[in-house]
N, C-alpha and C positions, 0 to 999 in steps of 0.2 A: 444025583444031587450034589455030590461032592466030588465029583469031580468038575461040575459046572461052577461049584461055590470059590474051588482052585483056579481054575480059568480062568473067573472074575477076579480076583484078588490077583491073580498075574499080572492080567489088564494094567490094574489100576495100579502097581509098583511101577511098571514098567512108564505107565502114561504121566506118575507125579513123577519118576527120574529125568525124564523126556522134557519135561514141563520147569525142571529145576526147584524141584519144593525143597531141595537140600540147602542148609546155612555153610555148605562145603565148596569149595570150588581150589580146582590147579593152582597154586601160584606159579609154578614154571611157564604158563602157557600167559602169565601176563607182563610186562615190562615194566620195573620198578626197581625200591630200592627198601631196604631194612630200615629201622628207625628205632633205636634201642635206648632206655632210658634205667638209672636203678633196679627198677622194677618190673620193666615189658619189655619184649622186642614185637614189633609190627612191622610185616609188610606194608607199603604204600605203594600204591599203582600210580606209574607215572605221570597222568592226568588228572590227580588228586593235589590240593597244594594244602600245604603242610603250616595249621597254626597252633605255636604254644599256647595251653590250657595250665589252671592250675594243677600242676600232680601228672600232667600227662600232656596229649594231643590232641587235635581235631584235624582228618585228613577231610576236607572239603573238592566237592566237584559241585558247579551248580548251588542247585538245591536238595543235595545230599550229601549227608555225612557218616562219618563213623568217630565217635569217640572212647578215647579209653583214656582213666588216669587212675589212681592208687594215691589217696591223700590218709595221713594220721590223724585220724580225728576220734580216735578207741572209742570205738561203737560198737555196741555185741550185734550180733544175731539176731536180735530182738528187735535192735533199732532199724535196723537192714529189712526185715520182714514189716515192721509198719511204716517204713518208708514206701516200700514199694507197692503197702496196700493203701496207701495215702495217695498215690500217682494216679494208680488202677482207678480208684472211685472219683477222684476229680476229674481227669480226663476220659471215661466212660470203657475203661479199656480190659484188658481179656482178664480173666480169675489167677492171679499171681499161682505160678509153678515152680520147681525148683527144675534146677539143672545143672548138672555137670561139665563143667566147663573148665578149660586149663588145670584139672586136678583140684578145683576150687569147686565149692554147691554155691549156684547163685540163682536167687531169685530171680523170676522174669515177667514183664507182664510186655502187652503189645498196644499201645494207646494211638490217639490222635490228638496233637497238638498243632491248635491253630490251622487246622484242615490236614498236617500234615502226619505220614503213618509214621511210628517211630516204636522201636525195640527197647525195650532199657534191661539192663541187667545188673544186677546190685550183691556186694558179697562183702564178706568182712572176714580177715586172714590175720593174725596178729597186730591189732589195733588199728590196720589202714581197711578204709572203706576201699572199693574195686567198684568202679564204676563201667559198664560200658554201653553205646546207644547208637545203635543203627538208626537211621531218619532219613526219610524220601520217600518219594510215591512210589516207585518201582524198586526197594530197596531189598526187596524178598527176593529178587529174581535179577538184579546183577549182577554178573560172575565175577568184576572186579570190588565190591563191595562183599561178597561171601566170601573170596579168596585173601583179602583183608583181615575178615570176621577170622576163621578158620586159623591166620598167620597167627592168632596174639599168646604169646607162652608170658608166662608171670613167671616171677624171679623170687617170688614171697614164698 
């Protein structure tokens, strides 16, 4: 029995790595350029185009993005956790989790907006909210959009 229960569970690491369930990916293995601001550095993959946001950026392809920006607007912890369960309930989307990210705890939920699936992720580091939002249909499983996600170090 436990050795079949190992097997299966082998399977199934093996089959979600295969499959790309990771928010990780190479950036060597993609063609781009750094984009560094006060506060972040991000890779951008070559076929992404590059638009100023308040506090940050939006690399665009299509109908996918990724953004990130760091605005001052001293907000605790607090605000940051009913913001993102204000998101979660309005847009019908997954039970707000913490996570560890850039050395930062950031709340996360995974909604749909306007048909579209989109990640958001919300933190707050010495008075600047940290915002960042994966968006697109296939946004889970392209390796140029994960190897983006994976690039973003904070400077806070």
């Amino acid at each position: 029995m436990k050795t079949s229960l190992k097997m299966i569970l082998t399977v199934m690491a093996i089959a979600c790595l295969a499959a790309g369930c990771s928010k990780t990916a190479n950036v060597n293995a993609i063609s781009g350029k750094y984009i560094e601001s006060d506060f972040f550095t991000l890779f951008v993959a070559d076929n992404y185009s590059v638009v100023s946001i308040d506090g940050g950026v939006q690399a665009i392809q299509g109908k996918q993005f990724l953004e990130v920006y760091v605005r001052k607007l001293n907000q605790s912890t607090d605000d940051i956790h009913t913001s993102i369960n204000i998101l979660s309930k309005t847009f019908g989307g997954s039970i707000p989790d913490r996570i560890n990210l850039t050395g930062s705890e950031f709340f996360h939920t995974s909604i749909e907006a306007q048909g579209v699936p989109q990640d958001i992720y919300l933190a707050v580091k010495d008075g600047y909210k940290i915002g960042i939002t994966l968006s697109g249909k296939d946004h889970t499983l392209n390796q140029e959009m994960k190897a983006m996600f994976s690039s973003i170090k904070l400077k806070l």
